[in-house]
N, C-alpha and C positions, 0 to 999 in steps of 0.2 A: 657410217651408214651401213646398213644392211638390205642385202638382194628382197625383195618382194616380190614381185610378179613379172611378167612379160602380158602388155597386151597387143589383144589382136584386134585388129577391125574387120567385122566381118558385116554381108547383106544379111545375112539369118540366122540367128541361134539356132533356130530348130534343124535347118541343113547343117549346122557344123559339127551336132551332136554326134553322128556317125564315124564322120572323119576323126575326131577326139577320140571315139572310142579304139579305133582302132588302133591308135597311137599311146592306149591305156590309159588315158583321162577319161575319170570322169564327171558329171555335174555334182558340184560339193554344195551350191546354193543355189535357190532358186532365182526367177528374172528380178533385177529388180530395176525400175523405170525413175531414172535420173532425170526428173522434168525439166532440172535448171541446167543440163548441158545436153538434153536432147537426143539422151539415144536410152539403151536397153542394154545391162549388164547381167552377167553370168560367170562364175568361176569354175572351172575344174582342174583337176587335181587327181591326188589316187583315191583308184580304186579301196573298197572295205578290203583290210587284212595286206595292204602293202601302204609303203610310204613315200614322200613326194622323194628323198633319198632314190627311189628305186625309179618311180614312175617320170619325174623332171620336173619342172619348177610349177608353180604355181600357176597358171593362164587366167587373164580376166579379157571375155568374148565384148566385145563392145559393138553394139549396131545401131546406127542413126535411126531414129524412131520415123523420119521423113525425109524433104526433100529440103525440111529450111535446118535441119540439123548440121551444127558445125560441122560433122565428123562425115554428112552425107557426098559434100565436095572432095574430101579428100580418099572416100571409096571408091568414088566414081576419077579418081586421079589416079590412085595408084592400088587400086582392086583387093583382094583379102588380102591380110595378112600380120607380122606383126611390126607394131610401128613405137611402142617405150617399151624400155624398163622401168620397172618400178622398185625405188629403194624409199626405206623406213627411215626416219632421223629427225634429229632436232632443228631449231631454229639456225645454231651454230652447221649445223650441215650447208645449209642453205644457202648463210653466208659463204663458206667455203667455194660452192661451185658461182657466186656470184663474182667473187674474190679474182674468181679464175677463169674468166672468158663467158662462161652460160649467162645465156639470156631470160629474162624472169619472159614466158609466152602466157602465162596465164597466173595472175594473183591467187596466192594460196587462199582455197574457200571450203565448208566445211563439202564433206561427200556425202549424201545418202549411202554410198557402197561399201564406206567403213565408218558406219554408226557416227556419223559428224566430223568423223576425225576430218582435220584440212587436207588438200592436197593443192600441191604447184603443180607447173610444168613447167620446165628449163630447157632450150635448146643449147648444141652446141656444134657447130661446124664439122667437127672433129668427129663426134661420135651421134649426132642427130639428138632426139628428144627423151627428155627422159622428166619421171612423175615424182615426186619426191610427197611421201606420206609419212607425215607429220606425226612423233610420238603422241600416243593419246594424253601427254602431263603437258603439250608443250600448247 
């Protein structure tokens, strides 16, 4: 497996833009509205003429579109901030953290936020939740 992202849950994209920037992210894609899990995505990243090497890892902003959105409970639970990682891998990944304590929390389904590709989510005791995106062959 390989690192991918960190996401955050946040109430507003548009309030977080600032804060990002001044932490040196910036917006690398525009919103894009996940209907089938209910909220509003955003990635940033580095800025033009530097690279995530210098700026930090990749962030994908996630905000519940409402109040019946999964993700709206657990904002109003536990307020902004960042709640997976996200690592890239195969099937055989998947087996691996199943193999070994994680919890399957959501059946891998494709994502509108990478062009279909599947995404899981795994909890685990130990180190809490984590997304697992799914090579684009598998």
């Amino acid at each position: 497996m390989r690192f991918h992202h960190i996401g955050y849950l946040v109430s507003s994209l548009e309030e977080s833009e600032k804060p990002l920037g001044l932490l040196n992210a910036t917006p690398i894609s525009g919103v894009i509205a996940d209907t089938d899990r209910g909220v509003l995505i955003q990635f940033y990243g580095a800025k033009p003429g530097e690279t995530n090497a210098e700026v930090g890892p990749l962030i994908e902003l996630i905000q519940p579109t409402d109040a019946a959105s999964p993700m709206a409970n657990l904002l109003q639970k536990r307020k902004a901030g960042p709640y997976h990682l996200c690592y890239s891998g195969r099937a055989q990944d998947e087996r691996d953290l199943l193999e070994n304590g994680f919890i399957m929390i959501q059946t891998p389904a494709p994502a509108i936020a990478f062009d279909g590709r599947k995404v899981g989510f795994y909890y685990s005791n130990a180190i809490g939740l984590i997304e697992l995106l799914f090579d684009a062959e598998e």
